[in-house]
N, C-alpha and C positions, 0 to 999 in steps of 0.2 A: 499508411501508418495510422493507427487507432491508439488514444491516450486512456489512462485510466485514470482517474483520481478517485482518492478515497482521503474523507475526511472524519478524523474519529478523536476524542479526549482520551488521554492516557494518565495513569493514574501517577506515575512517577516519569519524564523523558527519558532520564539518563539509562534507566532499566529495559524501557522500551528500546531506546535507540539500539542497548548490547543486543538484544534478541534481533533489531530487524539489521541490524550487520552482519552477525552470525548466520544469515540465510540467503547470502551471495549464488552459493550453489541452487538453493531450492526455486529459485528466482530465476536462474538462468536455466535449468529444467525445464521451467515454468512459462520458456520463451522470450521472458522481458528482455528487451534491448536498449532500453533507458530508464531512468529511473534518478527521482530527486526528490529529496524530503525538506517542509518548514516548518516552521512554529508559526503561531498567532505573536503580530508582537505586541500583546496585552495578555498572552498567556501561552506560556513557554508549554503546557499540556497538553493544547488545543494542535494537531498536529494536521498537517496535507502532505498528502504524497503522490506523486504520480509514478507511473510507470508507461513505457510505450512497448505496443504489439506490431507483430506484422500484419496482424489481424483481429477482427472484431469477436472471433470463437476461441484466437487464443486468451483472446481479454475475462472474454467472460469463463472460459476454464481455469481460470487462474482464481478470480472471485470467488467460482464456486467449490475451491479445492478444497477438501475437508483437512489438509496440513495446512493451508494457509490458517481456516479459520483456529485450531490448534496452539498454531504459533501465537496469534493476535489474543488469543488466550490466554496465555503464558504471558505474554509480552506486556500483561495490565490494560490491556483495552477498559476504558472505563464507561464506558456506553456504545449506541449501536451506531457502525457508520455512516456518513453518507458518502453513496459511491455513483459515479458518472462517468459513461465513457465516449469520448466524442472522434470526431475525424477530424482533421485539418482541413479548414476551409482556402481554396480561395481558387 
């Protein structure tokens, strides 16, 4: 299993949140088979998300999906992410 996280500031949550619920389908297309989102708790904007692959090429298809970026466009992204994708260790 391969994790992704992507960490980016949003410019309103509650806007962001309706767009990145609205895209359950585009997600599961997309291959993700988990997925969980937080806030900063010093700033409800500041958002982290993860998602898990079965793989490290579907991880990075997903990243480099031009709907993803689209959506995250729409959705108020308010600067550029930071994104990492790691394996499980042990």
């Amino acid at each position: 299993m391969v994790r992704l996280y992507v960490r980016h500031p949003v410019s309103d949550y509650s806007t962001w949140r309706s767009a990145y619920d609205s895209t359950v389908a585009f997600r599961t297309d997309m291959k993700v088979i988990g997925q969980a989102v937080y806030q900063a708790v010093d700033d409800p904007n500041d958002v982290t998300v993860w998602h898990d692959f079965e793989t490290r090429e579907a991880a990075e298809e997903f990243v480099s999906s031009d709907k993803l970026k689209n959506i995250m466009k729409e959705a108020g992204i308010a600067g550029p992410p930071t994104i990492w994708i790691v394996n499980e260790s042990g």
